[in-house]
N, C-alpha and C positions, 0 to 999 in steps of 0.2 A: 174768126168768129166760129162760133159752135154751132153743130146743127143737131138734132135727133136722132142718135142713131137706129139703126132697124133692129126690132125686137130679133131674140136669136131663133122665135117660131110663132106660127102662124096664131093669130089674136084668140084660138078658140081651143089651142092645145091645152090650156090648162086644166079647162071646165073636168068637171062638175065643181073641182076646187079654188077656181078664178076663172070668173067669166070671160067674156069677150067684152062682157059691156062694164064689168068693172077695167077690164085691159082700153075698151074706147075713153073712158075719164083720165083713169090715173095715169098712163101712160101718154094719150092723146093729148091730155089736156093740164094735166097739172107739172107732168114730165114738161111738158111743149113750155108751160108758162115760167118755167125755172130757165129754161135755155133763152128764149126771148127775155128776159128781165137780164139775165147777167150780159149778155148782148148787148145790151142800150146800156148797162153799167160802166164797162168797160171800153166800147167804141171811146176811140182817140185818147185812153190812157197809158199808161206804160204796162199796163197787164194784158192788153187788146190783143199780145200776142203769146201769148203766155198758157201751159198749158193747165188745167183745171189742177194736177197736185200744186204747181207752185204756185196758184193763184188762191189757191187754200193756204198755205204756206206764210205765203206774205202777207195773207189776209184774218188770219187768225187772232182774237183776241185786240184787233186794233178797233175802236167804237166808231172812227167815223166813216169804217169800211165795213158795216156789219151785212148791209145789205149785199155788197159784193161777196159776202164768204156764206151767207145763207146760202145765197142761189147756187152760188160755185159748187158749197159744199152736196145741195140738194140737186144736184146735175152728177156729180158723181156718185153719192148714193144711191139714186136712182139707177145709173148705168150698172154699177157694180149688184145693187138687187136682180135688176133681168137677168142676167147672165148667172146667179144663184138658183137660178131657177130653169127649170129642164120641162118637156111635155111629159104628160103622163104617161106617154105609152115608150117612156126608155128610160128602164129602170137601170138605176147607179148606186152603187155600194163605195163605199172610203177605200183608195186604198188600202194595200198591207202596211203601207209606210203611215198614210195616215191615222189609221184602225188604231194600229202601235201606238201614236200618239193620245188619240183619243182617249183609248184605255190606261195610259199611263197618266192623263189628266185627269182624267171624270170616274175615272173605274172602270167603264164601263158604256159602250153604243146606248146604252137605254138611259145611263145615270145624263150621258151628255143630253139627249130627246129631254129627258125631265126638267134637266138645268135650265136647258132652254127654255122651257116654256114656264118657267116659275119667273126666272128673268121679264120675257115678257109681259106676263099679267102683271109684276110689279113694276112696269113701269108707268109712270104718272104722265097724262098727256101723251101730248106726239114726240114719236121717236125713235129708233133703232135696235134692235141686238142683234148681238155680231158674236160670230165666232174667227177668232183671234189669233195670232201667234205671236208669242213675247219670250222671243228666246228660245229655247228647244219647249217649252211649255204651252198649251192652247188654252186659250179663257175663255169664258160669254162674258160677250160686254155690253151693257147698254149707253146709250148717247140718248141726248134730248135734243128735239126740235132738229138740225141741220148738223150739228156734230156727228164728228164721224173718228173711227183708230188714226188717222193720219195726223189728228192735232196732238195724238197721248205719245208718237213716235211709237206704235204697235204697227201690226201687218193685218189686214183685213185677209179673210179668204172665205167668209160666207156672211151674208145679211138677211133678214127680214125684216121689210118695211110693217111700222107699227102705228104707223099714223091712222086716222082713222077711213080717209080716202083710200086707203089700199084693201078696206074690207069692207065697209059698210053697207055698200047697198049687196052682197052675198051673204053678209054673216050679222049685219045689224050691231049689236053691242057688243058682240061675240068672239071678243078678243080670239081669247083661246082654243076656240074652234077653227079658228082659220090659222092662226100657229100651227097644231096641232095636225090640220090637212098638209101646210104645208112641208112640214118636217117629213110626216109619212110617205108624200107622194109627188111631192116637186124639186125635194133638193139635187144641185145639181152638183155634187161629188166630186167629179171631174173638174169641175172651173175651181172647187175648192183645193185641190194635187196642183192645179198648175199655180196657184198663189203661195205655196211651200218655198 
């Protein structure tokens, strides 16, 4: 059974750009209600022991497993967001091996920042963008609602949650504001080198 794992820093690191009290909901509460729901899905099935990729896996695209691959997938996107995410006071730049990349994808540190967040605000509803690897090549991808790179066969290595529980009571309708913080001053660089 899955439990919640422990954020990778203290609930108030992020502030001024994510609270503690938006870290007590989404994290506390809506993270927590993704893990308790695939819990009760799974007890005494053949997935009960199974770990969250292959439980995405075999749960992908099947209708009368939808509810299992929501939560599945929304348990892993969730883990994989925290951990994109670093405190503000240790700052992290891309790799050289990364940068390279970057640059030979987007142009440019700044073109990828921008892609980003054009991605984001275009996306409709709730749901994710990702920065990607597909081959020696990196992309921004967006997913809706509980999709995530794993069901496109891509490599996730950074996310931002786009739902509206991940900003709302900091930034209110403010998408791109809170994109926008987080790009500047939360990405966590690091976590993204070790998904290469």
């Amino acid at each position: 059974m899955f439990t919640l794992p422990s954020l990778p820093f203290i609930s108030n690191a992020l502030e001024p750009h994510i609270s503690a009290r938006t870290l007590e909901f989404h994290y506390g509460k809506h993270h927590q209600t993704y893990i308790d729901n695939l819990n009760k899905l799974i007890v005494g099935t053949a997935l009960e022991n199974e770990s969250l990729e292959n439980i995405i896996a075999q749960t992908t695209g099947v209708n009368e497993q939808a509810a299992i691959f929501n939560n599945a997938a929304q348990v892993y996107n969730h883990n994989f967001f925290w951990l994109s995410l670093q405190p503000v006071n240790t700052p992290s730049v891309p790799s050289e091996q990364l940068l390279t990349l970057i640059n030979t994808s987007f142009g440019s540190l700044d073109n990828f920042y921008s892609e980003f967040k054009n991605a984001a605000s275009g996306q409709f509803g709730s749901g994710w963008v990702w920065l990607v690897k597909d081959g020696e090549t990196l992309k921004i991808m967006k997913t809706t609602n509980a999709d995530n790179p794993l069901t496109h066969n891509l490599k996730p290595l950074l996310t931002i949650d786009v739902w509206e529980h991940a900003y709302y009571l900091d930034y209110q309708n403010r998408r791109v504001d809170f994109v926008t913080a987080v790009l500047a001053n939360l990405l966590n660089w690091e976590f993204a080198q070790t998904n290469l």
